[in-house]
Steps between C-alpha positions, in 0.01 A plus 500: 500500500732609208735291342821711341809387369818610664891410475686414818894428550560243727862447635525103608789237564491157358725213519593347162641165506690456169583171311819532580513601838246189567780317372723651714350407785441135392885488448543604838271228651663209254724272629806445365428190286191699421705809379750269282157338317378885440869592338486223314145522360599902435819405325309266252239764398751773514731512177693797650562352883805259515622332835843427602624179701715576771793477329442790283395349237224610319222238369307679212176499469487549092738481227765767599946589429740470758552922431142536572513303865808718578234798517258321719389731779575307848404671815726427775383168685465533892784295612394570918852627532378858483520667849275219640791397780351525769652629801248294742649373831544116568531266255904453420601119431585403846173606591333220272762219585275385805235476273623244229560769225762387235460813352457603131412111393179549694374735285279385174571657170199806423336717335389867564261740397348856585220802529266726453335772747140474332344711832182426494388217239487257757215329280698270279549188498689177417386268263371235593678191519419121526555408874851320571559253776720796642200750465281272671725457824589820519080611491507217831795720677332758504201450623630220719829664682416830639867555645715677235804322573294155472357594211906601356605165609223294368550703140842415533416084541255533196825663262678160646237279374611233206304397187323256709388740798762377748711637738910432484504258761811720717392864566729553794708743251156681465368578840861587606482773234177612575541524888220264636507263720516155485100417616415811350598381179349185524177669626468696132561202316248310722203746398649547124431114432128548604486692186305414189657288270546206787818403555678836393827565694549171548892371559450146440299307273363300829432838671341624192271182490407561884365833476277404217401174692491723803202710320270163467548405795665206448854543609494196770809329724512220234471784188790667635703189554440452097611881409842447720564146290398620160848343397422180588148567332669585164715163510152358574583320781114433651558243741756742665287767497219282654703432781620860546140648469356219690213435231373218295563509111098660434603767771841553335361511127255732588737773678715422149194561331457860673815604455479453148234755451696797700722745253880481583582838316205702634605825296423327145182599526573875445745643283836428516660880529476410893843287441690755305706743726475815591706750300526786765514883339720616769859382637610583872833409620705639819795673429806431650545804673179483675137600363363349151482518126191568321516426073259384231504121372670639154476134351164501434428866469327556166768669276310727207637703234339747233634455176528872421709435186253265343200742576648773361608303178141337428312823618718736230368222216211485614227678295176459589334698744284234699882286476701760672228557782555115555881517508489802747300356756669174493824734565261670830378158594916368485612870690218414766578182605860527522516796761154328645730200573769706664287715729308176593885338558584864696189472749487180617908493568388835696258392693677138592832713628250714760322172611836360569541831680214475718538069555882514583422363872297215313790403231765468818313356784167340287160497495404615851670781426268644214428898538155628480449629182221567230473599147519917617815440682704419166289695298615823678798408542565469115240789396302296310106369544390202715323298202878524310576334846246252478593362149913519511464258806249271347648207329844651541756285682822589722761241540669529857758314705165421709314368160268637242241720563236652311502892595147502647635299741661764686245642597324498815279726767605690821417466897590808636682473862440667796826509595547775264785289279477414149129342375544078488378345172145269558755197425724585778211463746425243400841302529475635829180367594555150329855510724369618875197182380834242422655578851210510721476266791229179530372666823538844374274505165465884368221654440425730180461748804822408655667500181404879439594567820818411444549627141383851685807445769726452197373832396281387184161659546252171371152415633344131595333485195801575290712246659172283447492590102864437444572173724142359313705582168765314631287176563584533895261338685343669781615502876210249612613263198909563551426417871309176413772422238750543792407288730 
């Protein structure tokens, strides 16, 4: 065997992921709070990057003239004005008037933010993050509600959610915006207050106290009769309350005794960024004239300006070699983030407008009316890669005449039909299925097998096992327990 030396040229492609386009794509997946924290930490380690209130005036970040801020370099802040009206059908004023929309006082005051198409460095990731009371509920949605548009309603209910974890006690305002029914509604609450902390979602302080006393067990005829007279139990009236509960005083002190242990305010034991509210990134209004408006939240957009004037003056005295390399990439590191802010701003106001596009129906009639769609849909649609996609709807929130939304939301999968019309979205079927269950007859229960059947009639091609998967998801008992139920 010989062993010789030789020289080959190899041609090869590699992906470099540089510090700054890592923090690119970290800017993208920040929230907005997130992204205001990031400016501001920048700002103070930055002598050369300045930000502006939205007034216009400038806030220096170092000792620096009034002729000097006059040359501060400003990008143009995304106000959502430009070109983003869209000419979507539905939606004009009178269309919202059965709904209980005021109009503009129903939207919340925002902030906005935007992107970067980072192709394929779908490997990074967000810092982690101590868990919040919202994190945690959000974690039980998703494993819990498999429906999209349950899962879009209960999300909504957890942004509603006080400092103590409880529910404003009249949501009629709510479910009329969001489309649901009545029982419906009730349903989603129902199964959200089996979630972990006990007693979350709560309206009451006595309904709060039942669901925890509910989870021992010991939620009894005269244990209720306490929770509806809790009044009377503050002014403690106990002979009162013995003849109400019909107890003795050892029974009575006892159920006292237990209720003193439960937690009233069952979201103090997580951090308290469940109560503050949700500053969407995204406006949508309808237009007067019919279809809708799609801008930025400019209030809380981040608002940074390069002090070219001051880097020019403190670079020209500047003497030392190892000084001016210093000074210059402070000046790169100020230039970056300032157009990394705007095309972040740019791409998320993009890919909101074609989501609003493709959800019109949803936005006019409500939830049933979601569109199939997935991450490729918009990406194609705006050229750019699904995991951009991915990260401008994650923790990015649209504020609607219907409520606020987090982008993801919007998403849901296809049933093709065999009708040959347009696919129906997963959650459509669904509604279907949960309706034909509400209006079927005590001596003509339906079958998962009848239920296909008739789905196929209707021209929406679904098997038994399907209808089985999605009416389990729905916590729908089966035909043999409905019929038992029923009689």
């Amino acid at each position: 065997m010989n062993i010789t030396q030789r020289i080959d040229q190899r041609q090869s492609q590699l992906l470099v992921m540089t510090p700054q386009l890592q923090q690119a794509i970290k800017l993208l997946q920040m929230s907005n709070m997130e992204l205001g924290d990031f400016v501001e930490q920048e700002i103070e380690k930055n002598p050369l990057l300045e930000r502006a209130e939205a007034d216009g005036n400038e806030i220096p970040a170092g000792e620096k003239t009034d002729q000097e801020k006059e040359d501060f370099a400003e990008p143009a802040p995304l106000s959502g004005d430009g070109g983003e009206n869209l000419p979507l059908s539905g939606g004009d004023e009178e269309s919202w008037a059965s709904d209980g929309y005021s109009g503009e006082d129903r939207f919340a005051k925002t902030g906005a933010g935007g992107s970067f198409d980072d192709d394929e460095f779908s490997a990074a990731q967000n810092v982690a993050e101590k868990p919040s009371l919202r994190q945690h509920l959000l974690e039980q949605i998703n494993v819990d509600f498999a429906d999209p548009a349950d899962r879009m309603i209960a999300a909504a209910l957890v942004e509603m959610l006080d400092e103590g974890g409880y529910l404003p006690a009249d949501l009629n305002l709510v479910r009329a915006q969001l489309g649901v029914t009545a029982e419906h509604f009730e349903n989603i609450i129902a199964r959200l207050q089996r979630f972990d902390p006990c007693g979350i979602f709560a309206r009451s302080l006595s309904e709060c106290l039942a669901l925890q006393l509910k989870e021992k067990n010991r939620l009894d005829p005269a244990m209720e009769i306490l929770l509806q007279n809790l009044n009377v139990l503050a002014r403690r009236e106990h002979a009162a309350l013995m003849r109400l509960c019909h107890v003795d005083a050892e029974d009575l002190a006892e159920m006292i005794a237990e209720i003193r242990q439960l937690n009233p305010k069952p979201a103090t034991a997580f951090v308290s960024d469940v109560a503050m509210p949700i500053v969407p990134d995204v406006m949508l209004r309808p237009q007067p004239g019919g279809g809708w408006h799609v801008e930025l939240n400019t209030e809380t957009l981040p608002r940074v300006l390069a002090n070219e004037r001051f880097y020019t003056k403190i670079h020209a005295s500047t003497a030392k070699k190892a000084d001016k390399e210093y000074i210059a990439d402070r000046w790169q590191q100020a230039n970056w983030l300032v157009k990394a802010l705007h095309q972040r701003a740019t791409t998320i106001l993009k890919v909101a407008s074609e989501i609003v596009r493709q959800q019109d129906a949803f936005f006019v009639h409500g939830v049933h009316r979601l569109k199939p769609l997935v991450l490729k849909d918009i990406a194609q649609l705006v050229e750019m890669h699904e995991s951009t996609i991915s990260r401008v709807t994650q923790h990015k929130y649209i504020a609607t005449p219907r409520g606020m939304f987090e982008l993801k939301y919007f998403f849901t999968t296809a049933l093709a039909r065999s009708d040959g019309g347009d696919d129906m979205s997963s959650e459509a079927v669904r509604a279907r299925i949960r309706a034909l269950i509400e209006n079927e007859k005590p001596k003509a229960i339906l079958s998962d097998d009848h239920l296909s059947m008739m789905l196929r009639g209707e021209g929406i091609d679904i098997a038994r096992r399907t209808v089985a998967k999605y009416r389990e998801a729905m916590r729908i008992p089966t035909s043999a327990q409905r019929r038992r139920e029923k009689r």
